[in-house]
C-alpha positions as CSV (number, residue, x, y, z in Angstrom):
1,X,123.3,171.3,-35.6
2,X,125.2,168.0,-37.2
3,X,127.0,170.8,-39.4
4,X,128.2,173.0,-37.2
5,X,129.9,169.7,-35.0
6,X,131.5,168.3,-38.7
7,X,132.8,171.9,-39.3
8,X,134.4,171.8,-35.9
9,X,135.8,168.4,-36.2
10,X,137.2,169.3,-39.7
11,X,139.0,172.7,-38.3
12,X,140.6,170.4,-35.5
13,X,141.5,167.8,-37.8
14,X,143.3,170.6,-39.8
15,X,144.4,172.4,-36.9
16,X,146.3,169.2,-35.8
17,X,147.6,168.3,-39.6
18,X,149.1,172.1,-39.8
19,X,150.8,171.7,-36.8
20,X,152.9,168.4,-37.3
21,X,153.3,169.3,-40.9
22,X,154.8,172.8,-39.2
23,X,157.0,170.8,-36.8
24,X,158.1,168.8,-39.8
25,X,159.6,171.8,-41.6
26,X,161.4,173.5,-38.6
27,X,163.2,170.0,-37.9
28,X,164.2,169.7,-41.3
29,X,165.8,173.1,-41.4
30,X,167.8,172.0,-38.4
31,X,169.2,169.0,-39.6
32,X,169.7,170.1,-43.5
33,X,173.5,171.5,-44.2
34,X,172.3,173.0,-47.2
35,X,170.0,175.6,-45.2
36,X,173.1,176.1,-43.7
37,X,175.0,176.5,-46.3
38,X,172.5,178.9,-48.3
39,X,172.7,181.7,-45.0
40,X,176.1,181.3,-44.3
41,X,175.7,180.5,-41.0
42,X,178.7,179.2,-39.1
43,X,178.6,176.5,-36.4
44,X,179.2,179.4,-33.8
45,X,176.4,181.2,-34.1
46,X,174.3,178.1,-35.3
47,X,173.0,177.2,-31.6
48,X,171.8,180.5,-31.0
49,X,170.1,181.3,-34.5
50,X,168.2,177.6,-33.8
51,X,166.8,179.8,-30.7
52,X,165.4,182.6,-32.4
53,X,163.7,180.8,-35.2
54,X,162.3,178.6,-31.9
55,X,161.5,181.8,-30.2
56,X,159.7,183.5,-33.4
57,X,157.8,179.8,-34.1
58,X,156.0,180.2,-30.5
59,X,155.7,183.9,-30.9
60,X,153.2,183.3,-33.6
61,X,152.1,180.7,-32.1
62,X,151.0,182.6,-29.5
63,X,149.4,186.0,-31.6
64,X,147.6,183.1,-34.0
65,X,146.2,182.2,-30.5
66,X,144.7,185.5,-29.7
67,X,143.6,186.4,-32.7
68,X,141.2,183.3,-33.8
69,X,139.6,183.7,-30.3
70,X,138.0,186.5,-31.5
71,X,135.9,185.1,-34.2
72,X,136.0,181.8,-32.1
73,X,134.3,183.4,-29.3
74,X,132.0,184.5,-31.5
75,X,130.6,181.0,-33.4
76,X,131.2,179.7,-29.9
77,X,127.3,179.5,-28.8
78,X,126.4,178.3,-32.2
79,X,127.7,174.8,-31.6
């Protein structure tokens, strides 16, 4: 039992370090004029490319979701 509850502490801790060190990435790609400069993207169209790549960050966000519940739900009763 003490090593199934260290396993799940260690995924959460991991869970929580992948997810800053995500959010860390994305802002630097929206402040960095060389990512800009590497896609030639304009300032017009800059607001609304910041969108999608928003958009597509909670999009897998969301399918990364649904998929571990499935082998979550299964490991579920063993803690």
């Amino acid at each position: 039992m003490k090593y199934h509850l260290e396993f799940a502490v260690l995924i959460a801790s991991m869970s929580g370090f992948m997810l800053g060190y995500d959010a860390g990435v994305v802002s630097e790609l929206f402040t960095s004029p060389r990512f800009m400069q590497t896609f030639n993207i304009t300032e017009d169209n800059w607001e609304m490319i910041k969108g999608n790549m928003v958009a597509i960050l909670q999009a897998g966000c969301a399918v990364g979701a649904l998929i571990s519940n499935i082998p979550a739900g299964k490991h579920t009763f063993l803690l």
